[in-house]
MARBA-3410 file (N, C-alpha, C, O; in Angstrom, 1 decimal):
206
-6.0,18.2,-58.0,-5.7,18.0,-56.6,-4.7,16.9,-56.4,-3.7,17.1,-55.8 ~ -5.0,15.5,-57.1,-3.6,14.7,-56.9,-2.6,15.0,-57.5,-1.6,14.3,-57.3 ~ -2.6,16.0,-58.4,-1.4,16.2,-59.3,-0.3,17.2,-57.7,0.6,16.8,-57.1 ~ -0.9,18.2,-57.6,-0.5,18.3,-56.3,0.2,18.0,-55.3,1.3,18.5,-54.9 ~ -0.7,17.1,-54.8,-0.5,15.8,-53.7,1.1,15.7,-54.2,2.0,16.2,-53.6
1.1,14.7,-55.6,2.5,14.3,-56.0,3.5,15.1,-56.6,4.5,14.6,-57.1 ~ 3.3,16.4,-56.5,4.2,17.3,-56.7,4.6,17.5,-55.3,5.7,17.2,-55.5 ~ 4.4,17.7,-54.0,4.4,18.4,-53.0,5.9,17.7,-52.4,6.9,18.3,-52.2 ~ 5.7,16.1,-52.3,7.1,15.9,-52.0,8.3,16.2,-52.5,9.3,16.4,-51.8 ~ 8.3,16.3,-53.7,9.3,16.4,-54.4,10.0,17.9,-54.0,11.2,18.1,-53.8
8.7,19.0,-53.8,8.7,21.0,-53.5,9.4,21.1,-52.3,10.1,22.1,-52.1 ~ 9.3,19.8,-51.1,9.4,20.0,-49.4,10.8,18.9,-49.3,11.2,18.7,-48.1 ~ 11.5,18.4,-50.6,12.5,17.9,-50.5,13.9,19.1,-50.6,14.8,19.5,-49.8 ~ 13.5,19.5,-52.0,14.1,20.7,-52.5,14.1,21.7,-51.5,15.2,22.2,-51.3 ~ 13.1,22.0,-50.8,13.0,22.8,-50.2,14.1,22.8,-48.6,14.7,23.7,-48.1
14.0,21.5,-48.3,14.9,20.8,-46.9,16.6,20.7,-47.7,17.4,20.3,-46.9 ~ 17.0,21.0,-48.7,18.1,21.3,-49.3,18.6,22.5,-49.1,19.5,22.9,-48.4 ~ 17.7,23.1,-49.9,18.0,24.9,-49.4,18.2,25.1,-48.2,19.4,25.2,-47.9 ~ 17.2,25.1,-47.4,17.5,25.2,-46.0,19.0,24.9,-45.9,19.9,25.8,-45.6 ~ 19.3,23.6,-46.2,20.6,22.9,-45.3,21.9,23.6,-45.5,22.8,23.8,-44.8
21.6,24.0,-47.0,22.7,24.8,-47.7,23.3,26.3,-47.2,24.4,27.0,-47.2 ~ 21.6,26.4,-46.6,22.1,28.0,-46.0,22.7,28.0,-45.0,23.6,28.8,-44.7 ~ 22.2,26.9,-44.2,22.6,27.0,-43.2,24.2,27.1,-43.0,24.8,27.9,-42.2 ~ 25.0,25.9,-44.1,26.6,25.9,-44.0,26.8,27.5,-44.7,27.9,27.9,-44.5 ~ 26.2,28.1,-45.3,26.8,29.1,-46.2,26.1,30.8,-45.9,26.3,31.8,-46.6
25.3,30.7,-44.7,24.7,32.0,-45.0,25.5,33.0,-44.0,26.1,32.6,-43.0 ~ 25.5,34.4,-44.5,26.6,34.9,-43.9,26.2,36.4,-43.0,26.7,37.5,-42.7 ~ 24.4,35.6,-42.5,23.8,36.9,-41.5,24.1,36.5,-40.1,24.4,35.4,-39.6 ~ 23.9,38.0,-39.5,24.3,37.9,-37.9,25.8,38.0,-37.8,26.4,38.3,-38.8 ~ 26.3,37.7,-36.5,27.7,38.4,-36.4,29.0,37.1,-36.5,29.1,36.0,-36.0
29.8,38.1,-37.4,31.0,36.8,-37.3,32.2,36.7,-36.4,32.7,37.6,-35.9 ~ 32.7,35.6,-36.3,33.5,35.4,-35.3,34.8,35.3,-36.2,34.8,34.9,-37.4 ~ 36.1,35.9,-35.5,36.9,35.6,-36.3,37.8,34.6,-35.1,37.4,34.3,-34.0 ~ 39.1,34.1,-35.9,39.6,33.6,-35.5,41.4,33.5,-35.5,41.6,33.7,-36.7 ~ 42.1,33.4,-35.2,43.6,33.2,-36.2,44.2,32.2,-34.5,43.6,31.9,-33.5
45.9,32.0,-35.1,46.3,30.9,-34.2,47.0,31.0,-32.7,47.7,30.1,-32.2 ~ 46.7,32.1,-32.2,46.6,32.7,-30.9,47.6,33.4,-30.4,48.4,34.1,-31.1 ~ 47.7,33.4,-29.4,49.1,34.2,-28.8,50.7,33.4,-29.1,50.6,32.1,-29.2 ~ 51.6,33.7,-29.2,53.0,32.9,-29.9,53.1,32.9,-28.1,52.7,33.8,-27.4 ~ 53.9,31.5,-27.6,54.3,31.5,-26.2,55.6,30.7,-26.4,55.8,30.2,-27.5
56.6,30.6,-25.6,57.6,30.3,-25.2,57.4,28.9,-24.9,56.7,28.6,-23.9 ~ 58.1,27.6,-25.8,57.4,26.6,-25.2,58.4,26.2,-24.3,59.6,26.4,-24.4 ~ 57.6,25.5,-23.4,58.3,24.9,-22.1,58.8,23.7,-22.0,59.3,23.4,-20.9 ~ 58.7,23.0,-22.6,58.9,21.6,-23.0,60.1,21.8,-23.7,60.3,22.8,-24.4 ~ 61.2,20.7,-23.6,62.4,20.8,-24.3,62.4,20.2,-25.1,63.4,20.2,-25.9
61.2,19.1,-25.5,61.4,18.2,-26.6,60.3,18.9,-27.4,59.6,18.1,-28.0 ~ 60.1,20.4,-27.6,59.7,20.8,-28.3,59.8,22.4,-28.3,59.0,23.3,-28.4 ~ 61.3,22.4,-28.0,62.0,24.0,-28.4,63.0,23.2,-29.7,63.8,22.3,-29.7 ~ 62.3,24.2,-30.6,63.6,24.0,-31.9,64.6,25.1,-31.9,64.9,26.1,-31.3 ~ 65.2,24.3,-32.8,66.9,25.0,-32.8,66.6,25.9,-33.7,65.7,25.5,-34.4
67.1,27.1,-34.2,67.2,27.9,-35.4,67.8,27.5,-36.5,69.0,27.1,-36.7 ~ 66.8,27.5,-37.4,67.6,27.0,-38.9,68.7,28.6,-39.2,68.9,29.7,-38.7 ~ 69.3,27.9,-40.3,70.1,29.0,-41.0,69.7,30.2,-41.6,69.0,29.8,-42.5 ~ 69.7,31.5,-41.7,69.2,32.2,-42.8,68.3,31.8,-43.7,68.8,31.2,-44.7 ~ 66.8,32.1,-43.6,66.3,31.8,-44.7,65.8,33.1,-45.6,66.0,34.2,-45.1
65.1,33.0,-46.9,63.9,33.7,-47.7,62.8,32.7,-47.6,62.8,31.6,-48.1 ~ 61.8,33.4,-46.8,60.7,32.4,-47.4,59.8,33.0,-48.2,59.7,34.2,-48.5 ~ 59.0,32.0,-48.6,58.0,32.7,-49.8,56.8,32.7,-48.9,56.8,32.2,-47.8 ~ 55.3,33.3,-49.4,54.2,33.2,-48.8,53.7,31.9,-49.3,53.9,31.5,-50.5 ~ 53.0,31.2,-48.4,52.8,30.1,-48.4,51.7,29.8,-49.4,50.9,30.7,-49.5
51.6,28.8,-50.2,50.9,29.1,-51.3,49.4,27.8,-51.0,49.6,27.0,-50.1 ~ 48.4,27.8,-51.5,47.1,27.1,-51.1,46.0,27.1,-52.0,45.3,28.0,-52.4 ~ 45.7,25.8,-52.2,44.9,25.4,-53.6,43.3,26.4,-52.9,42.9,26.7,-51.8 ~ 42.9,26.6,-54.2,41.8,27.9,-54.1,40.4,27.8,-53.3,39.5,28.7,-53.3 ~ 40.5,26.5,-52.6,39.5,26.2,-52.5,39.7,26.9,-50.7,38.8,27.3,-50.0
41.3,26.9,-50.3,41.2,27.1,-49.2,41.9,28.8,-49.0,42.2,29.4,-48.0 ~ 42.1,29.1,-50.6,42.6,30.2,-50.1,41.9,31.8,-50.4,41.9,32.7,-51.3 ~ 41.2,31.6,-48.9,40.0,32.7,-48.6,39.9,32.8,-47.0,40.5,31.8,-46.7 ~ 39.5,33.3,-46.1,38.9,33.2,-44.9,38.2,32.3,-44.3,38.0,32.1,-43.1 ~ 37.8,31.7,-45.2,36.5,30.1,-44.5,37.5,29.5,-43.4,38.7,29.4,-43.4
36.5,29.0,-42.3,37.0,27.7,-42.4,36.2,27.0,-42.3,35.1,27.2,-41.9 ~ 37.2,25.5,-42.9,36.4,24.6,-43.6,36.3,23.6,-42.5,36.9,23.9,-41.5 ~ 35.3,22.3,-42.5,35.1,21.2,-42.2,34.9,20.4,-43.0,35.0,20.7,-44.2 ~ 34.6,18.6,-42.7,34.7,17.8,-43.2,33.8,17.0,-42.4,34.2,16.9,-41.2 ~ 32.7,16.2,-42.7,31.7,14.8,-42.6,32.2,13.8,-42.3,31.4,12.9,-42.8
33.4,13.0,-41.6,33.8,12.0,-42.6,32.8,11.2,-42.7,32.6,10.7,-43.8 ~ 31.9,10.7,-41.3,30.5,9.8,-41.2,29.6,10.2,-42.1,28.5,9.7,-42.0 ~ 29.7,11.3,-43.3,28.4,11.6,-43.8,29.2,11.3,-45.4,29.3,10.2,-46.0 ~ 29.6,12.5,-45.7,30.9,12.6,-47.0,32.1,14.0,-46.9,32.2,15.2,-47.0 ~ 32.7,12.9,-46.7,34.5,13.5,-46.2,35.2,14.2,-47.7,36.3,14.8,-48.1
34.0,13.9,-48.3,34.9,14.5,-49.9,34.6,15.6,-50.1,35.1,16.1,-51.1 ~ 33.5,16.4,-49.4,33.1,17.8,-49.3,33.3,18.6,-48.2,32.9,18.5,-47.0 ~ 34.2,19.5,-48.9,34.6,20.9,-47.1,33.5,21.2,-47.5,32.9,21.1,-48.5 ~ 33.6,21.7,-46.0,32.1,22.7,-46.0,32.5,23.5,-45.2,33.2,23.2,-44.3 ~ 32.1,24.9,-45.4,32.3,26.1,-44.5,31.2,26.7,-43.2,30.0,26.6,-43.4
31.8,27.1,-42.0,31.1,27.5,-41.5,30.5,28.5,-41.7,31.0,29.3,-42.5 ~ 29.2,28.8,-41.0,28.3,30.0,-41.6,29.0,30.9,-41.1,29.5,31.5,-42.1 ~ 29.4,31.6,-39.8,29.2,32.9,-38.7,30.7,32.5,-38.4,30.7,33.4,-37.5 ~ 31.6,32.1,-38.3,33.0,31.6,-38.2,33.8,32.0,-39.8,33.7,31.5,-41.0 ~ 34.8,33.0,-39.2,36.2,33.0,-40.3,37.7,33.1,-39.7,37.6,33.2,-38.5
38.4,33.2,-39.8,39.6,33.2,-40.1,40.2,34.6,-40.1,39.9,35.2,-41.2 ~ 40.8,35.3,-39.4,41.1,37.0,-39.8,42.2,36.8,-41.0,42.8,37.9,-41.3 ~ 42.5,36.1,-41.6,43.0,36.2,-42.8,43.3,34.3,-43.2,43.3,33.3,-42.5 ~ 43.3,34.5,-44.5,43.7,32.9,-44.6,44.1,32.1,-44.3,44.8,32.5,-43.4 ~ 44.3,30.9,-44.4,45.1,30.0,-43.1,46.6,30.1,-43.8,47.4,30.6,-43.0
46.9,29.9,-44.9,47.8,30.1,-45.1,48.7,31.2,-45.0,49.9,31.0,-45.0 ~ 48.2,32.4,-44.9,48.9,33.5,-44.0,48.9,33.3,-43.0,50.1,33.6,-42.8 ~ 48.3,32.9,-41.6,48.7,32.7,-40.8,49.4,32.2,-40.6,50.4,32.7,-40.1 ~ 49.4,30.8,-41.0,50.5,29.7,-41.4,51.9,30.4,-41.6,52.8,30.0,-40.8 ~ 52.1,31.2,-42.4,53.5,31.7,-42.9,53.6,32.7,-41.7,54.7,32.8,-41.1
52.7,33.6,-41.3,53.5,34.5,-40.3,53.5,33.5,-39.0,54.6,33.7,-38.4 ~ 52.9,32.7,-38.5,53.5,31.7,-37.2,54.7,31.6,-37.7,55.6,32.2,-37.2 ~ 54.7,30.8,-38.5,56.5,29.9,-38.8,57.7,31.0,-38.6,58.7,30.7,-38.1 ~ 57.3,32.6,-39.2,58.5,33.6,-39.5,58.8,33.6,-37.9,59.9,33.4,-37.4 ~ 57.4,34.0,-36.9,57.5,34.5,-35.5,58.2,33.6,-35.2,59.3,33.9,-35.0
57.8,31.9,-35.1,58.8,30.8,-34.3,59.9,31.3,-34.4,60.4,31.8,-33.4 ~ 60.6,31.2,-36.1,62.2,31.2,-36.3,62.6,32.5,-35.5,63.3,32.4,-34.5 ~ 62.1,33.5,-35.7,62.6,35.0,-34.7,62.5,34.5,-33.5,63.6,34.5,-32.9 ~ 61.5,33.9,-32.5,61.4,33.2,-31.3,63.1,32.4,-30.8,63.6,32.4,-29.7 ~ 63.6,31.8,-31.9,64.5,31.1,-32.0,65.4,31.4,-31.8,66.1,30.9,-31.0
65.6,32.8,-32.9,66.6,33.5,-32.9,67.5,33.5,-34.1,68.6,34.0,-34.3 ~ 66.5,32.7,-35.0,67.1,32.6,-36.2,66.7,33.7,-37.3,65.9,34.6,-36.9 ~ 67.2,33.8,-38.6,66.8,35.1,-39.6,65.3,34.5,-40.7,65.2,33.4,-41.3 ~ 64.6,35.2,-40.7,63.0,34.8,-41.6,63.2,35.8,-42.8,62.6,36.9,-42.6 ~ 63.8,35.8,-44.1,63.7,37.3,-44.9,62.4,37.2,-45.7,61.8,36.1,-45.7
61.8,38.3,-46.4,60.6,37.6,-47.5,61.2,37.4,-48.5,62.1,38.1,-48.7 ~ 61.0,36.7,-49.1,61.2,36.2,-50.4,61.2,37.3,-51.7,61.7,37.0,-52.8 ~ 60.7,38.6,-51.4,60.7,39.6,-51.9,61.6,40.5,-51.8,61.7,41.4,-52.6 ~ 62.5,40.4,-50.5,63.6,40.9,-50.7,64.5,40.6,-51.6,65.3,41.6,-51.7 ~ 64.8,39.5,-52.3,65.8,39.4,-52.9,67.1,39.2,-53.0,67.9,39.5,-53.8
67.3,38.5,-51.5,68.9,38.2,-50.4,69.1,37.5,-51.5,68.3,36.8,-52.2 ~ 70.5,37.8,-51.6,71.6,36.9,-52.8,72.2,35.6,-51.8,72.2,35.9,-50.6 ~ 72.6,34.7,-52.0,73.4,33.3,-51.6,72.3,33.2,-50.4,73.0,33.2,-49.4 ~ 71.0,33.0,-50.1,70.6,32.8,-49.1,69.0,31.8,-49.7,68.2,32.0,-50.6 ~ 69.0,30.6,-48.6,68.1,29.0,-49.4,66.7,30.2,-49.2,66.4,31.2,-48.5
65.9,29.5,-50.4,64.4,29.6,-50.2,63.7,28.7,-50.0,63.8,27.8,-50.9 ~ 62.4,28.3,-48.7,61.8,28.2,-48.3,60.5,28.1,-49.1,59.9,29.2,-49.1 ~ 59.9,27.1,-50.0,58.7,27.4,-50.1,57.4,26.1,-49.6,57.4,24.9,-49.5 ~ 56.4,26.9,-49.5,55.8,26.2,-48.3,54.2,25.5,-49.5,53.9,26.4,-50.4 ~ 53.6,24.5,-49.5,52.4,24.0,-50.1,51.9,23.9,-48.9,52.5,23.7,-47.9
50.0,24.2,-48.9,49.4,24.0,-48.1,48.4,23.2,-48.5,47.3,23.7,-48.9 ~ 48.8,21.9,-48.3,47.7,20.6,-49.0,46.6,20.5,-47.9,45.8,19.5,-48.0 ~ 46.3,21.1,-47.0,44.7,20.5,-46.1,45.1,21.7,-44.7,46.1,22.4,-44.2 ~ 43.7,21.6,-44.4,43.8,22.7,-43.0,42.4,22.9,-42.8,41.9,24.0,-43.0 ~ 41.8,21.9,-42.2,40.3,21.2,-41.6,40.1,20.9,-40.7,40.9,20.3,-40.0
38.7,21.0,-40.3,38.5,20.2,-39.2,37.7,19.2,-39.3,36.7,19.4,-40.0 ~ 37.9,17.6,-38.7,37.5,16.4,-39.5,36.4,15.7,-38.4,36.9,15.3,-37.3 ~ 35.2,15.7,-38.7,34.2,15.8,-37.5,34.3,13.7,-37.8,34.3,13.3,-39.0 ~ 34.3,13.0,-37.0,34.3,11.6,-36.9,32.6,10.9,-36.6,32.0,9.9,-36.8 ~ 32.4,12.1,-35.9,30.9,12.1,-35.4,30.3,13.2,-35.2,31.2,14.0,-35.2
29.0,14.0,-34.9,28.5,14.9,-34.5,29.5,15.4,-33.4,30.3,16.4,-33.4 ~ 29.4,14.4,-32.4,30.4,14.9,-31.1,31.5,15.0,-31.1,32.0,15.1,-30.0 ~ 32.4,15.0,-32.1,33.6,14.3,-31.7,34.6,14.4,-33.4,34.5,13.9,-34.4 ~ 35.6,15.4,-32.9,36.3,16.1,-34.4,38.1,16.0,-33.7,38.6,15.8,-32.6 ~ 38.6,16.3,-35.0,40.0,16.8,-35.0,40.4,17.6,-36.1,39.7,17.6,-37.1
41.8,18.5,-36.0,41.8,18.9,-36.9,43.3,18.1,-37.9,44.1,17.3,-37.6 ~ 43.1,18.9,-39.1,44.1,18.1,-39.7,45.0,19.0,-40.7,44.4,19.5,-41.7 ~ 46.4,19.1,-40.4,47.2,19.9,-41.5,48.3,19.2,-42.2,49.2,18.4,-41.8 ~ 47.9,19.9,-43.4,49.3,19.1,-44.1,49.9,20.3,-44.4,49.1,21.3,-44.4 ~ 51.2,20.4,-44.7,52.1,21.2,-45.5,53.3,20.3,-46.0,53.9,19.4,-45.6
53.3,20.7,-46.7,54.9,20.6,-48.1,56.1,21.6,-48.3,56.1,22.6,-49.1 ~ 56.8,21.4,-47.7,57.7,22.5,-47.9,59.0,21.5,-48.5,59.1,20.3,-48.4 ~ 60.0,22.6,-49.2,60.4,22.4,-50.4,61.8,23.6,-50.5,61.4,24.7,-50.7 ~ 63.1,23.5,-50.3,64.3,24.2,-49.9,65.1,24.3,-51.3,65.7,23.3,-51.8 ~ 65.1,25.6,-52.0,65.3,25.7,-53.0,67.1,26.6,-52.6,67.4,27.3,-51.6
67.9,26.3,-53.5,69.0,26.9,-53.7,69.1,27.4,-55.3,69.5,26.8,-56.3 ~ 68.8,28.5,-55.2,68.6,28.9,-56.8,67.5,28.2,-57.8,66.3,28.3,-57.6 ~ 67.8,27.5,-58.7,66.7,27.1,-59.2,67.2,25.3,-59.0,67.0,24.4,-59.8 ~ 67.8,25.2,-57.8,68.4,23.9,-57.4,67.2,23.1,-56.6,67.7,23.3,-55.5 ~ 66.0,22.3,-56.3,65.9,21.6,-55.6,66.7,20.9,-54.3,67.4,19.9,-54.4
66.6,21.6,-53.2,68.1,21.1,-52.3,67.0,19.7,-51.3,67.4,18.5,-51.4 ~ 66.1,19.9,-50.8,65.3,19.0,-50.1,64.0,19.7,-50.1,63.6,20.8,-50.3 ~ 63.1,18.3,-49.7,61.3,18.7,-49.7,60.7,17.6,-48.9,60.6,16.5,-49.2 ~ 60.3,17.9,-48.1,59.2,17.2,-47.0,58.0,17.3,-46.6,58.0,18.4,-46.1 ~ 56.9,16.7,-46.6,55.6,16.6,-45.8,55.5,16.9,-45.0,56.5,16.5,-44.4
54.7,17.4,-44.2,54.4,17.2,-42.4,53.3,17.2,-42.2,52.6,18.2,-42.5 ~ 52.8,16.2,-41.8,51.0,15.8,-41.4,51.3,15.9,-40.0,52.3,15.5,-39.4 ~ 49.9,16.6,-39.3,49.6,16.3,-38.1,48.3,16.8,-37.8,47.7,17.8,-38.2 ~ 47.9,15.6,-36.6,46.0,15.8,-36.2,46.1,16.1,-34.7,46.7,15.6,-33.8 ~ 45.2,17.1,-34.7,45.2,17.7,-33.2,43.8,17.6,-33.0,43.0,18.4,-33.5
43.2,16.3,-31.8,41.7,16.5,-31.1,41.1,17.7,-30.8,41.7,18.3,-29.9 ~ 40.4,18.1,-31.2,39.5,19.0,-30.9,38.4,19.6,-29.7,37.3,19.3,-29.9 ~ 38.7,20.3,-28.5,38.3,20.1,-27.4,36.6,20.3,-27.2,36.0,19.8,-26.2 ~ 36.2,21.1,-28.3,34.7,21.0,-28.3,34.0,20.7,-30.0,34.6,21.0,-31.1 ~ 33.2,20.4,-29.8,32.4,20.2,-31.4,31.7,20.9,-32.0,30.6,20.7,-32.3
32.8,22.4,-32.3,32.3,23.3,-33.1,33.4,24.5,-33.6,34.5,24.2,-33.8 ~ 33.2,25.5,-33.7,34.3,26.5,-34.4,35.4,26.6,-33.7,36.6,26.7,-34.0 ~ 34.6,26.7,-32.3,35.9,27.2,-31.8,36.7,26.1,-31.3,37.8,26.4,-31.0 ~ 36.5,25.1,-31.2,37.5,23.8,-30.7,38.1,23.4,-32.0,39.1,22.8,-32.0 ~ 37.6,23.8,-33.3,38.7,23.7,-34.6,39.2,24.4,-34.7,40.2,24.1,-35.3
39.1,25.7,-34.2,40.3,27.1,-34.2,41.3,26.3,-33.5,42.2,25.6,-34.0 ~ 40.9,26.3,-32.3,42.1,25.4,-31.1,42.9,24.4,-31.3,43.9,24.1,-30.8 ~ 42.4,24.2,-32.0,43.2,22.6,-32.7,43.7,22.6,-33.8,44.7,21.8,-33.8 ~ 43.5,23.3,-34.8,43.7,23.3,-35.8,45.6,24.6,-35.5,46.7,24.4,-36.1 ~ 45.3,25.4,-34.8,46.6,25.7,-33.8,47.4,25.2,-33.6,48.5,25.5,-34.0
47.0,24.0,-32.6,47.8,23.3,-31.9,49.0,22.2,-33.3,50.2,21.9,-33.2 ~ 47.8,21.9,-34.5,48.8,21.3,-35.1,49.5,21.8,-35.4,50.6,21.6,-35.2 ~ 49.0,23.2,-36.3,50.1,24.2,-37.0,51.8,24.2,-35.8,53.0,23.9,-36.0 ~ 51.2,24.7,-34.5,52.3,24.9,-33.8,53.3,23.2,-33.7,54.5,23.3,-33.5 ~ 52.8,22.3,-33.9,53.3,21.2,-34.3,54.0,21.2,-35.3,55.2,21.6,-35.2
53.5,20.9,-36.2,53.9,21.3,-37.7,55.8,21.9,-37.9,56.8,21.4,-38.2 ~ 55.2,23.5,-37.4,56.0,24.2,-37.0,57.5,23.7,-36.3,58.7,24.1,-36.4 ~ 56.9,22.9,-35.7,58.1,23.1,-34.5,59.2,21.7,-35.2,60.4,21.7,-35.2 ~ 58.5,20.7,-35.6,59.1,19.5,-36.6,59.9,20.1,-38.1,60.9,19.5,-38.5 ~ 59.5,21.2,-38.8,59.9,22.0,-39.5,60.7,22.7,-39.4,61.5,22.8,-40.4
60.9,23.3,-38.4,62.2,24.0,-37.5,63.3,22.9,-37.6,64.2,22.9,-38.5 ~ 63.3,21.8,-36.6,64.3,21.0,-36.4,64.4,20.0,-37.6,65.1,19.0,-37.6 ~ 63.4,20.4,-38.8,63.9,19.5,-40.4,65.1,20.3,-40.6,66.3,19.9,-40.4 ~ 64.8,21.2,-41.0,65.5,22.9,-41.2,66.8,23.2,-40.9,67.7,23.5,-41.7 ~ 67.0,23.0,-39.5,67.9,23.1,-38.3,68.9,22.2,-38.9,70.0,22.8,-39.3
68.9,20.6,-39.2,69.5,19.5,-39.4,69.9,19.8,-41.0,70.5,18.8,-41.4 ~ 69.8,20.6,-41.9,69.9,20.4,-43.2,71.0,21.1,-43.6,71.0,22.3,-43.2 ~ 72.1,20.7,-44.3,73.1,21.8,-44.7,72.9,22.5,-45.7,73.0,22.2,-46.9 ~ 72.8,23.2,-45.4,72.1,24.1,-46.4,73.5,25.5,-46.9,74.5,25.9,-46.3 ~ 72.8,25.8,-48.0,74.1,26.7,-48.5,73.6,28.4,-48.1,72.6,29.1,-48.3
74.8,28.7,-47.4,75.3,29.9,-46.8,75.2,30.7,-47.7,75.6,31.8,-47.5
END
């Protein structure tokens, strides 16, 4: 009987694990999807970009951990070094697809040319895009933002022509899936729009 006793916490620890685990990971009941909303006309002039030149872009490429349907979160008050996925929340396709078809729609928005990279345009720059983060970063139970990085990287043949970062964090209007969808949008369309007028400014070969 006391052997028991002193087994039992250890059974009701393990046990409060499992639980917790399912909770981020179990995939019953109905799922919500998500992607980065309707493309609108923006109204603001200090945030209409100009049309870059002719590009090819490539599909945007995204270390493995993000390149699936999840989306992910982040603890930072608990531990910020583990995403964790929501249970009943995804993505209608990866973020990084989304990511690359926003950017094509902007430049057409623009009025500029988006080719795929699979076409195979002769004398025309390529476009390739890294997707280093695309989370939402909870500061507290109540209270999140989201956070994206991309790397993009303007190739002229097998030339390096230029390459830039773009970080940006967008608050989050509620504390939970759907205020990281919203936000995590709002950066991308940031992102986006700074990307444009990198783009725009670069001489790039015709």
């Amino acid at each position: 009987m006391q052997k028991i006793i002193r087994i039992l916490p250890a059974v009701l620890a393990m046990l409060a694990v499992v639980l917790l685990n399912g909770c981020a990971t179990a995939n019953t009941g109905p799922v919500t999807l998500y992607d980065l909303g309707l493309l609108r006309v923006p109204q603001d002039a200090t945030v209409r970009a100009a049309p870059p030149p002719p590009l090819s872009i490539a599909e945007v490429n995204a270390p493995a951990w993000l390149d699936s349907p999840m989306m992910f979160f982040r603890l930072a008050y608990a531990n910020e070094q583990q995403p964790r996925p929501y249970a009943r929340s995804r993505w209608s396709m990866p973020p990084a697809q989304l990511f690359g078809q926003r950017l094509k729609a902007r430049i057409g928005q623009a009025g500029g040319v988006a080719l795929a990279a699979s076409d195979g345009a002769e004398n025309v720059p390529l476009l390739r895009i890294e997707a280093d983060d695309f989370t939402q970063i909870f500061d507290s139970p109540e209270q999140s933002f989201a956070l994206v990085s991309m790397r993009a990287s303007i190739l002229n043949g097998r030339t390096l022509a230029a390459q830039k970062t773009f970080i940006k964090q967008s608050p989050a209007p509620t504390a939970d899936a759907a205020g990281g969808a919203r936000a995590l949008a709002d950066a991308s369309d940031a992102i986006i729009t700074d990307m444009m007028n990198w783009l725009a400014g670069l001489r790039l070969k015709k």
